[in-house]
C-alpha positions as CSV (number, residue, x, y, z in Angstrom):
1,X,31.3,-68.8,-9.5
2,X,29.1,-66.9,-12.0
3,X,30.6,-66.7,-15.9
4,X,29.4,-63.8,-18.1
5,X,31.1,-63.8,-21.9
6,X,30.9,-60.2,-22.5
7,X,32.1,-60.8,-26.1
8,X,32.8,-64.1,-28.0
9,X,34.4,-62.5,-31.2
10,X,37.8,-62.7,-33.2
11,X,39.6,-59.3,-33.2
12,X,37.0,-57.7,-36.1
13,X,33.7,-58.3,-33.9
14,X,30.5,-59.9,-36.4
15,X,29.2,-58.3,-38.1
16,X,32.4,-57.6,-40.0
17,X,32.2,-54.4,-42.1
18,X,31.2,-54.1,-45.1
19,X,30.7,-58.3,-44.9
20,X,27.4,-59.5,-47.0
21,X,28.0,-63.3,-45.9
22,X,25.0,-65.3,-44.0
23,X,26.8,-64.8,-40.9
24,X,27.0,-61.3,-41.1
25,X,23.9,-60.6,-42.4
26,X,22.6,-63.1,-39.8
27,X,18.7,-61.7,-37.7
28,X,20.2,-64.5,-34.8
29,X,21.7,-62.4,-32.1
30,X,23.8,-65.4,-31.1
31,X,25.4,-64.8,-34.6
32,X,26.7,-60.9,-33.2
33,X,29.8,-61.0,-31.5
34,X,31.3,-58.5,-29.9
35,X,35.5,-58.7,-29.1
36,X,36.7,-61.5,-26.5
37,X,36.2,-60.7,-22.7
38,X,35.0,-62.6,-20.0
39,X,33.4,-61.1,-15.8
40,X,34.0,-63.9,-13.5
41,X,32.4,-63.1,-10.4
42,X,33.6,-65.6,-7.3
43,X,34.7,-65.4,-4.2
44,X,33.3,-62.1,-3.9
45,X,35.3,-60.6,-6.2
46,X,34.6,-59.2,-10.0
47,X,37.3,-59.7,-12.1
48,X,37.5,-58.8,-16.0
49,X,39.3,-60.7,-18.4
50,X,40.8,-58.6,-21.2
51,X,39.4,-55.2,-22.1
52,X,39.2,-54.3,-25.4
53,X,37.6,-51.8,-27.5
54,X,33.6,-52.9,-26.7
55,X,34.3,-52.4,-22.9
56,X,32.2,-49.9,-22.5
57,X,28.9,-51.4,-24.8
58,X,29.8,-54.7,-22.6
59,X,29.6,-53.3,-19.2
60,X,26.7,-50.9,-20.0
61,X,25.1,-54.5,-21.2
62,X,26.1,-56.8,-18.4
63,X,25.4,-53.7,-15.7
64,X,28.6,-54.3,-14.3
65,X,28.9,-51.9,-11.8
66,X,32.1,-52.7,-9.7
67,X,35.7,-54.1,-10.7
68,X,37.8,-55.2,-8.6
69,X,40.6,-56.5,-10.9
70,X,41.7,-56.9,-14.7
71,X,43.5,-59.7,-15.8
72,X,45.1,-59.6,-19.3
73,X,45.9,-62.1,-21.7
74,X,48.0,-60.4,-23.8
75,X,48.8,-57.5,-25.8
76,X,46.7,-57.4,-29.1
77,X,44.1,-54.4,-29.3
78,X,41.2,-56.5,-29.0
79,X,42.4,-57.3,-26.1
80,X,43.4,-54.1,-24.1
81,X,42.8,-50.8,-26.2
82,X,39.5,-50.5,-24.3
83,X,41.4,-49.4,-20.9
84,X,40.8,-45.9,-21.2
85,X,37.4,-46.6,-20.1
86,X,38.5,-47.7,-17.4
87,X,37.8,-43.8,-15.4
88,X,34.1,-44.7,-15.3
89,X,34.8,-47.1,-12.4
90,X,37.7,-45.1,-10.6
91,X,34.9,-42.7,-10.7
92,X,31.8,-45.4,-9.4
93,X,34.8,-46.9,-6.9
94,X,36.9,-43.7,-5.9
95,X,40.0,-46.1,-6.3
96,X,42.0,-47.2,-8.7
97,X,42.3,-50.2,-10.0
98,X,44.3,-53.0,-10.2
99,X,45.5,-54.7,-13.4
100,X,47.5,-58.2,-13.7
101,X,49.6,-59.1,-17.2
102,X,53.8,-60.2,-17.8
103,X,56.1,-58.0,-18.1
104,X,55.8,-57.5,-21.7
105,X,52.5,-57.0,-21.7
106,X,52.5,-54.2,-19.1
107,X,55.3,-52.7,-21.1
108,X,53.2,-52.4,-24.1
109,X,50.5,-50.6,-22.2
110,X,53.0,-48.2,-20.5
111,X,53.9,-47.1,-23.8
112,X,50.1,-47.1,-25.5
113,X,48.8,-45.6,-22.5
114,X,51.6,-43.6,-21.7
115,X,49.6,-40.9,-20.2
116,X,47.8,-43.4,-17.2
117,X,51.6,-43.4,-16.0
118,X,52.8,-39.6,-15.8
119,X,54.2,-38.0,-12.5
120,X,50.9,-35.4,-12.5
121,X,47.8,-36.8,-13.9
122,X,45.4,-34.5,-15.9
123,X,42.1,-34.4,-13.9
124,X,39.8,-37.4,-14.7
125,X,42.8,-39.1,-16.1
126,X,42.0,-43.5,-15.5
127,X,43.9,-44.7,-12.6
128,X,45.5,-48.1,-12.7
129,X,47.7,-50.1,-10.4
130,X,50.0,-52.5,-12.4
131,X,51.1,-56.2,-11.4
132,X,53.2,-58.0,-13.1
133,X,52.6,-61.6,-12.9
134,X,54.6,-64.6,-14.2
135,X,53.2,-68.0,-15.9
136,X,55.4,-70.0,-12.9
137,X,53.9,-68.5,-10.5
138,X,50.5,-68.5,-9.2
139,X,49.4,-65.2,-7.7
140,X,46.3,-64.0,-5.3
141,X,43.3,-61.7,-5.0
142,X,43.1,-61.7,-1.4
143,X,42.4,-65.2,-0.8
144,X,41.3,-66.2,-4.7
145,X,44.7,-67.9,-5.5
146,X,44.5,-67.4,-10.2
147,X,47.1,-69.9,-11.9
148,X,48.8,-68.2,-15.2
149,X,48.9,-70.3,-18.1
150,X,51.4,-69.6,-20.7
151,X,50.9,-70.8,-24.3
152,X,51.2,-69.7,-27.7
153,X,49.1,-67.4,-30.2
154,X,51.1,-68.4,-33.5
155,X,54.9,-67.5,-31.8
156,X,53.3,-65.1,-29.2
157,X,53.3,-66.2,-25.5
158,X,49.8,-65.8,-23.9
159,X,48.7,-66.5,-20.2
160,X,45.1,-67.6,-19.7
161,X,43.9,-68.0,-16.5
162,X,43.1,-70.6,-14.1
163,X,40.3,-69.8,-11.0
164,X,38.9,-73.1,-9.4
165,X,38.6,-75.5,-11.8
166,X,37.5,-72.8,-14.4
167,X,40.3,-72.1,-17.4
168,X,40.0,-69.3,-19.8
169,X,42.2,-69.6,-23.0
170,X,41.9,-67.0,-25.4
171,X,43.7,-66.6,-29.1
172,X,45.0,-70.2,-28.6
173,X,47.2,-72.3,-30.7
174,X,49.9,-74.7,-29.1
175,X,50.7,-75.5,-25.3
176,X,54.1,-77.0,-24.2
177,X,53.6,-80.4,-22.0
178,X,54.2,-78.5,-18.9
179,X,52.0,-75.9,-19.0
180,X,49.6,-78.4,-20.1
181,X,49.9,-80.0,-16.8
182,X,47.9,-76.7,-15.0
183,X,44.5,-77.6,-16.7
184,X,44.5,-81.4,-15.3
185,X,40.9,-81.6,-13.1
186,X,39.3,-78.6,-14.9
187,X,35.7,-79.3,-15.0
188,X,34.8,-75.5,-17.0
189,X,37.1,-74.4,-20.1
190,X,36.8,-71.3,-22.1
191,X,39.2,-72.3,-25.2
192,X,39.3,-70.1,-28.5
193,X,38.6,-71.2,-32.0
194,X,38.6,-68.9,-35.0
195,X,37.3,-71.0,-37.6
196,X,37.0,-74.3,-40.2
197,X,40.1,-73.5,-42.0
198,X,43.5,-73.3,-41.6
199,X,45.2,-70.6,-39.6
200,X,48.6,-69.6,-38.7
201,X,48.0,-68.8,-34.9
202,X,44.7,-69.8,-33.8
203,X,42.9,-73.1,-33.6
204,X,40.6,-74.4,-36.2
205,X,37.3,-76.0,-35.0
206,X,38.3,-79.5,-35.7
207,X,41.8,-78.8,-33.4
208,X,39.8,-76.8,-31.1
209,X,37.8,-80.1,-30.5
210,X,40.7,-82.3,-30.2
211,X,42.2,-80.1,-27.5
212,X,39.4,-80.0,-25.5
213,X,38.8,-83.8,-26.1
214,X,42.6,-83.8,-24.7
215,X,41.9,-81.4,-21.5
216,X,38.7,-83.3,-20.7
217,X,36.7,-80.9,-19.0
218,X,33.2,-82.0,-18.1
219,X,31.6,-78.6,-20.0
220,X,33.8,-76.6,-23.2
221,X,33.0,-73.5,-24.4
222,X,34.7,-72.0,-27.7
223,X,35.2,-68.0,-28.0
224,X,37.0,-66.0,-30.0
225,X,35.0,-67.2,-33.3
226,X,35.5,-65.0,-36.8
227,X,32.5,-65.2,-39.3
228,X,34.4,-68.0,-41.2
229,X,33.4,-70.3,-38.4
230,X,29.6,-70.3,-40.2
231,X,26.0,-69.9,-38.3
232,X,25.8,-70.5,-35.0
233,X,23.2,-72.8,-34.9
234,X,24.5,-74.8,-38.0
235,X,27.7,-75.5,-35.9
236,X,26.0,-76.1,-32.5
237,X,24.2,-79.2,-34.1
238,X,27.6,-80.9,-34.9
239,X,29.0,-80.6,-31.8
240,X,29.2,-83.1,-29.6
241,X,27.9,-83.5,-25.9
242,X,30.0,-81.1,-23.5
243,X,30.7,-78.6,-26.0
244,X,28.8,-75.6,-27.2
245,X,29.7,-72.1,-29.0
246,X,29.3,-69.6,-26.6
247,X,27.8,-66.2,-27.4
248,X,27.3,-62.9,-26.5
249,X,25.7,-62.0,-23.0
250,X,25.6,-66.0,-21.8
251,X,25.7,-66.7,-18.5
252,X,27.1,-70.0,-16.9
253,X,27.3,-70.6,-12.9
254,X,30.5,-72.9,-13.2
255,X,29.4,-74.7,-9.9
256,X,26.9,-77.0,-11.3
257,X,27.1,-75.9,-14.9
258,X,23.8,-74.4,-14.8
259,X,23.4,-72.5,-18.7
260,X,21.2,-69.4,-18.7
């Protein structure tokens, strides 16, 4: 399994503008995050998760150059607004192609993206097949069996996603006992966490680390960080062993945890 974080921003990206703080006036690349969204590559499959309004810069960047699915966390712009772009690979593929959310996510799109889901389609119009999955019920791609998991982003349901022992959880705040019960034996986790102070639906640093403490995974990688959260290599050196801020364009092969 090979790990690319396209992006590792809150929903604003950092630079934020018109922000003059040290973060966002930062010359360290790690410190310029573009919006959340992760290209798992494993079992011979490329899967995207979320795609939101950098999808293009991101895949242009990673020279991605095939998709075979596109799983979605939830509903927030950040996290889906980019699907238009989607046409570039019907175009590279000459298919279209296959996205995976609940029920009320997919509803949502429908009605953003109302014209992917007309009777005729205008020439060049993106092409997507919809699937609508279900946090109880594991689903495939081909043989790659992905586990939903369903918590909550303030009052929101969100499913991350489980491949191997390799969870993604994105805009993360609270998990019930029984969904917590999916991550037991991950060795990889992707967990969100906005910033040092308080926020409604999103985890702090310090709870951040206490859930990941919790989940135990051998290797933790936070996402999803806002310019609150302070320099990226200020916070690195408090971190302990096992965790580390991701960034931008990192690359991680989840087998033996190899960092590039």
């Amino acid at each position: 399994m090979k790990i690319t974080f396209l992006g590792t921003g809150t929903s604003t990206g950092t630079p934020l503008i018109g922000c003059d703080c040290e973060v966002c006036q930062s010359s360290n690349p790690k410190d310029h995050r573009l919006r959340s969204s992760a290209f798992v590559q494993v079992d011979g499959l490329n899967i995207l998760i979320d795609i939101g309004p950098d999808f293009r810069q991101q895949m242009l960047r990673a020279k991605v150059k095939r998709i075979d699915a596109v799983l979605i966390t939830h509903e927030h712009n950040d996290h889906i607004i980019g699907l238009d772009e989607i046409r570039a690979f019907n175009f590279l593929q000459k298919s279209s192609i296959p996205i995976y959310a609940a029920g009320r996510v997919l509803k949502e799109v429908k009605q953003r993206f109302h014209y992917l889901f007309r009777e005729e389609l205008y020439p060049g119009a993106p092409r997507v097949d919809v699937h609508q999955i279900d946090k109880d019920v594991p689903f495939y791609l081909q043989n790659l069996k992905i586990t939903p998991i369903e918590y909550l982003h303030g009052r929101l349901p969100v499913l991350g996603f489980r491949i191997h022992d390799f969870a993604y959880l994105t805009d993360f705040k609270s998990i019930t006992a029984i969904e917590f019960q999916k991550l037991k034996g991950i060795k990889t986790l992707v967990l969100s966490a906005l910033q040092r102070r308080s926020h409604h639906s999103h985890l702090t640093l310090e709870e951040a680390l206490a859930m990941a403490e919790k989940i135990g995974a051998k290797q933790t990688f936070f996402i999803h960080m806002g310019h609150r959260m302070g320099l990226h290599e200020e916070v690195q050196a408090i971190l302990p062993n096992g965790v580390q801020l991701a960034y931008d364009g990192l690359v991680l092969e989840s087998r033996d945890l190899l960092v590039k």
